[in-house]
N, C-alpha and C positions, 0 to 999 in steps of 0.2 A: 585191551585193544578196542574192543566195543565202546567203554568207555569215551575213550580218545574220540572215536570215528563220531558219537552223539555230542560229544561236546563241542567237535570240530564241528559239524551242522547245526548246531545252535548258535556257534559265536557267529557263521558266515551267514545265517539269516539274521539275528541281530543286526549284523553290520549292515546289511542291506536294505533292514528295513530305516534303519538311521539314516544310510546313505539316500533314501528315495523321499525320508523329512525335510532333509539338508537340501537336496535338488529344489523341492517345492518352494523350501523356504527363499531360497537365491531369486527362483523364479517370481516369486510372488512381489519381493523388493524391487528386481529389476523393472516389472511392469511398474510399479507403486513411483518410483524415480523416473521412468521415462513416459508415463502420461499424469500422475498428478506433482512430482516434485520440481522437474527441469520444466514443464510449462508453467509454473509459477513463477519460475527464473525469470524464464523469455518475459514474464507478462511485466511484470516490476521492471524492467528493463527497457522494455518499449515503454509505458508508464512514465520514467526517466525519460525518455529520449522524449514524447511530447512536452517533457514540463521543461525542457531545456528549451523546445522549439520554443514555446510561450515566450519564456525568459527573455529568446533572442527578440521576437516579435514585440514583447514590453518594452523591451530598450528602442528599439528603433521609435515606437508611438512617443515615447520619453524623450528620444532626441527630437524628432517632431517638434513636442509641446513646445520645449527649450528655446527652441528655434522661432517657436512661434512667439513666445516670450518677447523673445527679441527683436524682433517685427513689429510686435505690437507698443514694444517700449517707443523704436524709434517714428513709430506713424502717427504716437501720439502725442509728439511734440512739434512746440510752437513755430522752435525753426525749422523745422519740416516742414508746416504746415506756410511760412513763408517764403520758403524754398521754391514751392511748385509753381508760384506766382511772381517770385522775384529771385533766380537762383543769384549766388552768393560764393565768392573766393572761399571765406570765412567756413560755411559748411561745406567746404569741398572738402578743405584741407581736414575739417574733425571728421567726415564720412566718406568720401572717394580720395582714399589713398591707402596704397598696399601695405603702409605700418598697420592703418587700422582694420583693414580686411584681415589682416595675419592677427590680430589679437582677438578679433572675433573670429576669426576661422570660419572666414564665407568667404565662397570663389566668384561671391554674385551680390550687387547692390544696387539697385534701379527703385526711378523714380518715375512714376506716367499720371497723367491728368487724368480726369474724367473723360475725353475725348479718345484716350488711347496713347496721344501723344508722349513722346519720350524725352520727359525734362532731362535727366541725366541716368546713365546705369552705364556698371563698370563691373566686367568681370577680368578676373586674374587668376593666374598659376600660381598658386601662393608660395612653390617650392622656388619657382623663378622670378618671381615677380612681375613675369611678361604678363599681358593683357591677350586673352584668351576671346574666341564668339562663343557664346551660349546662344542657341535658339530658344523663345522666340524675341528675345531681350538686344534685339541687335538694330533694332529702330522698331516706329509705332508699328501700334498694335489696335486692329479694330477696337471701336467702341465698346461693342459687343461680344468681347472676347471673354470664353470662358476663366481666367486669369481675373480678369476684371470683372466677375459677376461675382460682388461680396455688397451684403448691406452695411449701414453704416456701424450695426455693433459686431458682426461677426468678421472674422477674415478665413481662408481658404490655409490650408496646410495639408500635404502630400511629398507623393516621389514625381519628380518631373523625368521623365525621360531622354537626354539629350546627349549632341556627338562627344560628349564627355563621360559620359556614363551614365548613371542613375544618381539626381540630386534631391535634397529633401531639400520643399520651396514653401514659402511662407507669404504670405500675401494680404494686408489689410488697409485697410481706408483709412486715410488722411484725414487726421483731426487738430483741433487745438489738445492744448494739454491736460485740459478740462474734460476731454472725448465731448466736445461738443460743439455745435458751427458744422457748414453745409460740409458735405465729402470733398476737397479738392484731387484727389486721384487715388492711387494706390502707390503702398510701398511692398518692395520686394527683400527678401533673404534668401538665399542661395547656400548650400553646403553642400557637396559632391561626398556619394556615400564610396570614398576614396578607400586604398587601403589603409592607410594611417587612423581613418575613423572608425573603421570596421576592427582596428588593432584594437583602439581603446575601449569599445563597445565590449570584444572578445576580453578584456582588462574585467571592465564594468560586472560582465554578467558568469565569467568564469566559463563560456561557452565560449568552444571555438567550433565558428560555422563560415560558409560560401554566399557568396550573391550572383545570381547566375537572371542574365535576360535570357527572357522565354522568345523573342521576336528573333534570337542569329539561329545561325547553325552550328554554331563550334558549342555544341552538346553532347555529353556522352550516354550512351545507351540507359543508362542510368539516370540520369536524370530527364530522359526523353520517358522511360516509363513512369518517373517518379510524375511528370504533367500529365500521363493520360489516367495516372490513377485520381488526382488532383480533379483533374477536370473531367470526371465520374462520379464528381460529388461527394468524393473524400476527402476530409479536412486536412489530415495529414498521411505523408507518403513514408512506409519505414523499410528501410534495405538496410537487413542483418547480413550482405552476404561477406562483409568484411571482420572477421576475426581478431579486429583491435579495437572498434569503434562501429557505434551503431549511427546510420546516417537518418534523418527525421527530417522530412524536407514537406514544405508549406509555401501559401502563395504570399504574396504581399501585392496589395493592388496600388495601380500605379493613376496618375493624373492623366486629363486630354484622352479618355478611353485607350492609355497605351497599353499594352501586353502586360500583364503582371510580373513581378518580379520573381524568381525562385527561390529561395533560402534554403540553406540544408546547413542543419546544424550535425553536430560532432559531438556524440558520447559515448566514453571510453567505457569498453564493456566491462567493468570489472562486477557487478553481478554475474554473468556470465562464468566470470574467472574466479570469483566465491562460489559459484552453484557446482562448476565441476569439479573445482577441489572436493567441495562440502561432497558430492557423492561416489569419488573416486573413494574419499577417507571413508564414509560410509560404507561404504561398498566390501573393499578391503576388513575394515573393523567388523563385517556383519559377519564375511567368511571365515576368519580367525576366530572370531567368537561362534562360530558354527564348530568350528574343527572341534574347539576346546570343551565347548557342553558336549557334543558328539563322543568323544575320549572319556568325559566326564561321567556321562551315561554308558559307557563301553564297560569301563572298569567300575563303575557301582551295579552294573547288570551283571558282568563279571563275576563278582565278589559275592553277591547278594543273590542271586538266580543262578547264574549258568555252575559255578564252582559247586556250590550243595545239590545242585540235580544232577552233575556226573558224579560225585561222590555218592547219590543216592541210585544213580543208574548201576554204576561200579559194583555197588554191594548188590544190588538186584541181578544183575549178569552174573556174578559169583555163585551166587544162592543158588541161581536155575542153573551155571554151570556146573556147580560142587554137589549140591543135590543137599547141604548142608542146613539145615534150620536153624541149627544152635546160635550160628553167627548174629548178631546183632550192630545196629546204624548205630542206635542213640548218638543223635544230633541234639546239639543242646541250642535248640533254638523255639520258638515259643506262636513260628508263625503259621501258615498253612507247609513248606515244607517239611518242617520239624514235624506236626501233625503224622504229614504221610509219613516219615519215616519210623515214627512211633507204632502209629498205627498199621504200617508195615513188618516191623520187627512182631508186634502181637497179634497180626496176621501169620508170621513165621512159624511163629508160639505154639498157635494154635492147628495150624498144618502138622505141625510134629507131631504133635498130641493125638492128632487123625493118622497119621503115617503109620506111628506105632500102633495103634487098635486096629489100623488095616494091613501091617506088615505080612500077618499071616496069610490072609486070604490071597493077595498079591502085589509083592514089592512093586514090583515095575510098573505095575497097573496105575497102583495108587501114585507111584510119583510121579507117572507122567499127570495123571486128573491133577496130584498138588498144585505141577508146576504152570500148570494150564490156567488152574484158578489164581493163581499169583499173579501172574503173567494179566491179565483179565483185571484183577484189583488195583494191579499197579497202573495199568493204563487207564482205569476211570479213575484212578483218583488224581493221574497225572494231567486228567482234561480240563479242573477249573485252571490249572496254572498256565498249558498252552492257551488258552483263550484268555487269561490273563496280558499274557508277553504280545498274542497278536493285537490287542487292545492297544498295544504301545505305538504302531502306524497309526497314531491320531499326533501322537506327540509334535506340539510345537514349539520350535523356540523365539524367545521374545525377543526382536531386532533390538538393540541396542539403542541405546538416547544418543550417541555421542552427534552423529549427522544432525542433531536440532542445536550444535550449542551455537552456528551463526544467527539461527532465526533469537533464539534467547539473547546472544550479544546483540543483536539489532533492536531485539525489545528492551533493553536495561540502557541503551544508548539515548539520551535527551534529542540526540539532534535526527533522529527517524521523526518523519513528517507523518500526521494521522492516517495519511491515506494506507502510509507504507506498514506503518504498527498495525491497524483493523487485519491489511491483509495476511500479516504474521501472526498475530493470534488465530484468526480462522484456520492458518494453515497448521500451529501448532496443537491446536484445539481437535482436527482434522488426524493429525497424526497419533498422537496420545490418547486421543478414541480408539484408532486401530489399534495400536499398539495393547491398550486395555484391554479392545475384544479378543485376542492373539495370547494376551496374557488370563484372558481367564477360562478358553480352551484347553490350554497349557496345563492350568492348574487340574482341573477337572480329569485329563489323564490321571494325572500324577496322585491325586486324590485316588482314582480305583487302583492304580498300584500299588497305593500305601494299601490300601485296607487288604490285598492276598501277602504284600511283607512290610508290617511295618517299619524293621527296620530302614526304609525308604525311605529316605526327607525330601521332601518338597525340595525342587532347585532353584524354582523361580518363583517370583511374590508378586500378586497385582499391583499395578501401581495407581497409586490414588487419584481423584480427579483433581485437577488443578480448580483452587476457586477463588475466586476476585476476594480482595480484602474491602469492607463495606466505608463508606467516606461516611467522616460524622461530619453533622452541620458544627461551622463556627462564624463567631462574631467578623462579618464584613464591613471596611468601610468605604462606602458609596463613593469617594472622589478617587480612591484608587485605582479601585477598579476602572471606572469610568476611564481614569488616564489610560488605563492600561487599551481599554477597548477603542481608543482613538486610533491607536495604533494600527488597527489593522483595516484603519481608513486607507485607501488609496490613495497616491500624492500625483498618479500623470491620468489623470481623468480628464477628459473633456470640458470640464464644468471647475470652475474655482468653487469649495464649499466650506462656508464659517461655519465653526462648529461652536457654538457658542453654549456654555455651563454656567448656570445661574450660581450665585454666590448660594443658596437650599443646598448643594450637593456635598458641598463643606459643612454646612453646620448641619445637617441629617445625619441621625442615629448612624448606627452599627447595624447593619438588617444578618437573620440568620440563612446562611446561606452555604455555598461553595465557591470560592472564590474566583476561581479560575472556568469553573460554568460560568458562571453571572459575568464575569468581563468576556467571555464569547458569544453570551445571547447579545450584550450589547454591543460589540462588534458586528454581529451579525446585522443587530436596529442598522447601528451607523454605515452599514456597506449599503444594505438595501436603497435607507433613502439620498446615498448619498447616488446612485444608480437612477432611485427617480427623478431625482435634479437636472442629471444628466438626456433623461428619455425628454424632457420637457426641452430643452434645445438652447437653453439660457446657458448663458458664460458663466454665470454665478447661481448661486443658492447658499440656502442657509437651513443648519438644522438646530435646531433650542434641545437645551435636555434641563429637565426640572425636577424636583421633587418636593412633596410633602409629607406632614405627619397627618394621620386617619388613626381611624379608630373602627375595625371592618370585621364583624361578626363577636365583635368583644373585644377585641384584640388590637395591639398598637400598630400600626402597620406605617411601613412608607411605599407612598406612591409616586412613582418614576415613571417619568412621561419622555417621550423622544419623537419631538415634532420636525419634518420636516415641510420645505414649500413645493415640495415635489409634485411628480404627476397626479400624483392622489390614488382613490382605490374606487372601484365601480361598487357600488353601494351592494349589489347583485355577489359582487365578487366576496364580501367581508364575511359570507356566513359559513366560508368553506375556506378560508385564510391559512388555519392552521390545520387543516386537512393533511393525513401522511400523501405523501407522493404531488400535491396539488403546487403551481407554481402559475406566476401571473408573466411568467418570463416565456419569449418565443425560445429559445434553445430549453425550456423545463430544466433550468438546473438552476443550485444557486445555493453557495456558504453550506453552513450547519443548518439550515431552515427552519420555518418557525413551527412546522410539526414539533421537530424535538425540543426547541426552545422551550414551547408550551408546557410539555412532558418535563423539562428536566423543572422549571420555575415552582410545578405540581410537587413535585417530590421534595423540594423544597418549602412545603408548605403556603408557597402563591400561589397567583393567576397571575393569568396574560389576557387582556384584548386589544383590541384595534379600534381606530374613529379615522372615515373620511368622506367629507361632506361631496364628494366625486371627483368626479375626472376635473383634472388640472387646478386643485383647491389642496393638495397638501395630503398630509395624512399623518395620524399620531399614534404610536402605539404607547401602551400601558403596561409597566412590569409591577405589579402589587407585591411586596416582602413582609415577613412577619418582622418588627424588633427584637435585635438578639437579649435586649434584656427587659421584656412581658414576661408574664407570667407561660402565656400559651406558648412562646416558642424556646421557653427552656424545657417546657414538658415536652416539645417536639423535638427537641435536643437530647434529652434524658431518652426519649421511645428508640431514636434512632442508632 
């Protein structure tokens, strides 16, 4: 009965103390998910929702440019250019008429002098073909009208605001076809940002968003907050309060100082809808895999602890109940229980041995002192094993990996964007740290309770550090890559830019390298100066890309050069270029940058520098590479 009654308070503090593991452990996940795993959600999510808004804001400058294109096609020609001095049936019929407004898809085509005056312009409903008023295209227009303030190379492109909606408008000077001879007026293009355009845009960029004027009232709450957070000098405004779609809303500035436009695009939360599966199934898989080590640990405490210490309490209640010495445990077990029961039975032994030489003097005497000092041996011997088992409320167990296999699918997926990968590894990296330190707490219990029973095993195993697999240099060749780094030129920039590659890039070695580094530093070259083309205020530029063979420190080397006619560099500014964090840009941001450019061209066995003779004179950077087949960058090959 005794028995029973220690056994039963042993399994019920076991159980409790497991059960107040398990608590912790739940507790400790759910904070771990609701401040470091769902705000990683949220963030990647908002993240998305700006780079849509971008998207949407790129297409619109794109349809812009197009438009401008086209403006500038027809202002450039001859019979335009005799048009405004001698109008003509002939280009009426190839330019004001609703055929050809419907094929160019403009609600708007005007022609004004220098003076203001309005040789011809015609707007139309292109779904009707009725002839529509657009302001201010409805007779002249001062001299001096902002519309008409374009010099002879540049023209005006924007949103016009008018009783038709919001139009993108195009506006440049009258030339020969040669773009040359005095300005005779300006031409116009017209496109109403309509719903059918906004459909195709929505086609274009796989974002569907709103265009909302900030100047009515028919605004909802929402987007009345979304402009006061805007016009607080926030770039962009994000309202998650909708559970389908996260809205991301920005300004778009408009022509003639009108009210800016609103945009709010539309992305469908499904991060969101991955994040709280990923921690429901988490969550769920943590506590099931709780119950199960918990059970697991129950019945191996069970079997291994609590079973031989009431069978060793059993026979010790006997002994001091029966008064019997002769009785014996023999446990055939080899660890510290076995021990005490040994050295409890030859503790018994030896009680006898005293019992009888004191029998005479006095039975009862002596069996009570026996059972006194029994009673006394069995409980210190019984104290390393209780501080053993209370040892066990350290016990932790290891959360489960399953809740990382979306960040893992997301990292083995080609089509995650860098931004999105850095932030899944940190976050995995972040995890599987924890998880490590958790696992080797773990261990470190289970460890002191092997050494009081060895028959113990270990239940849980650290898990190793994840570590990058190292890139070996191989033979690059120069025109590929280059092609490849073209690409990530921009095509709706402000600035037309040749990029023009010397026939050296073709016949140039093989350099040692990484492929796929080397075409992003030089994407990176070609964004930068294709950026400073742009700062300089020219329609056009041009950037050269060259190479040669050297011979730099011993060694065969090609030197690749990437000049542009850009703004140039402050001669001040060169000697801190590739400085980490350092940027020559007003917003300080900008690409892969030439810090790490620098850093990756080094590990690759080159340099990097820069040349520019100053402001508004260009500027050339320099990529130095070893040849993949010298002698030095095979040994740099073989090191690596």
């Amino acid at each position: 009965m005794s028995g029973d009654k220690a056994r039963s308070s042993l399994n019920n503090k076991v159980m409790r103390l497991l059960g107040v593991v398990i608590a912790i452990l739940l507790v400790g996940n759910g904070l771990i998910f609701a401040f470091v795993v769902w705000p990683t959600f949220n963030e990647l999510e908002r993240r998305e929702g700006e780079q849509n808004a971008q998207r949407v804001a790129e297409a619109l400058m794109k349809e812009e440019d197009d438009l401008g294109r086209s403006a500038r096609d027809f202002s450039a020609w001859d019979a335009t250019y005799e048009y405004v001095v001698k109008p003509n049936d002939e280009y009426d019929r190839q330019t004001f008429t609703v055929d050809v407004m419907r094929d160019l898809e403009m609600q708007l085509i005007g022609i004004y002098d220098t003076n203001g005056h309005r040789v011809r312009s015609m707007s139309v409903d292109l779904e009707s073909g009725e002839e529509i008023t657009i302001q201010p295209f409805t007779g002249d227009m001062p001299a001096d009208h902002p519309l008409l303030a374009h010099d002879k190379t540049n023209g005006i492109t924007g949103i016009l605001l008018t009783e038709h909606g919001p139009m993108l408008l195009a506006s440049f000077p009258i030339l020969q076809s040669t773009r040359e001879g005095p300005v005779r007026g300006s031409f116009f293009m017209g496109r109403l940002l309509s719903t059918s355009l906004i459909a195709a845009l929505v086609d274009q960029t796989h974002v569907k968003f709103d265009v909302y004027r900030t100047d009515g009232s028919e605004l909802s709450p929402k987007e009345v907050t979304a402009i006061a957070a805007i016009s607080g000098g926030h770039e962009y405004s994000v309202d998650a309060s909708d559970s389908d779609s996260l809205a991301t809303y920005q300004y778009a500035k408009t022509m003639l100082d009108g009210a800016p436009l609103l945009i709010k695009a539309k992305t469908p939360r499904n991060i969101s809808a991955i994040g709280s599966t990923t921690l429901v199934l988490a969550t769920i898989s943590t506590v099931i895999t709780a119950w199960l080590v918990m059970a697991v640990i129950w019945i191996m405490l069970t079997r291994l602890i609590v079973a031989p210490l009431n069978k060793l309490t059993t026979h010790v209640v006997a002994v001091g109940q029966t008064g019997d010495l002769s009785r014996r445990l023999a446990l055939d077990r080899n660890d510290e229980i076995g021990v005490l029961s040994k050295e409890f039975d030859a503790a018994a032994e030896q009680l006898g041995h005293v019992r009888r030489r004191l029998v005479e003097e006095s039975y009862q005497s002596g069996m009570a002192e026996i059972a006194a000092g029994v009673i006394h041996n069995v409980r210190n011997a019984l104290s390393p094993v209780v501080v053993t088992v209370s040892h066990l409320s350290e016990v932790a167990v290891m959360p489960p990996a399953t809740h990382l296999d979306a960040a893992f699918a997301d990292l083995k997926s080609e089509e995650t964007v860098p931004e999105r990968r850095r932030m899944l590894v940190e976050y995995v990296e972040a995890a599987m740290k924890a998880m490590l330190e958790r696992g080797h707490r773990f261990a470190e219990d289970l460890r002191i309770v092997a050494e009081q029973n060895r028959h113990i095993e270990q239940i849980l195993q650290d898990h190793s550090a994840l570590s990058m697999d190292k890139r070996r240099l191989e033979p690059v060749k120069l025109s590929s890559v280059v092609q490849e780094a073209s690409r990530l030129l921009p095509t709706n920039g402000s600035a037309i830019v040749d990029v023009r590659v010397a026939p050296s890039i073709e016949t140039a070695p093989d350099v040692l390298g990484h492929p796929i580094v080397i075409a992003q530093i030089l994407g990176n070259l070609m964004v930068n100066a294709a950026e400073a083309i742009q700062e300089t205020g020219r329609v056009s530029g041009r950037i050269d890309i060259d190479a040669g063979l050297e011979i730099d420190s011993g060694r065969e080397v090609v030197h690749l050069t990437v000049k542009d006619n850009g703004n140039g560099i402050d001669p001040e500014v060169l000697k801190n270029l590739f400085g980490r964090g350092f940027s020559t840009k007003k917003a300080k941001t900008g690409g892969i940058g030439l810090h790490w450019s620098a850093n990756s061209i080094a590990t690759m066995g080159g340099r990097m520098f820069a040349e520019s003779k100053g402001i508004g004179r260009g500027a050339s950077f320099h990529v130095v590479l070893p040849v993949s087949a010298s002698p030095a960058a095979s040994n740099e090959s073989a090191a690596a």
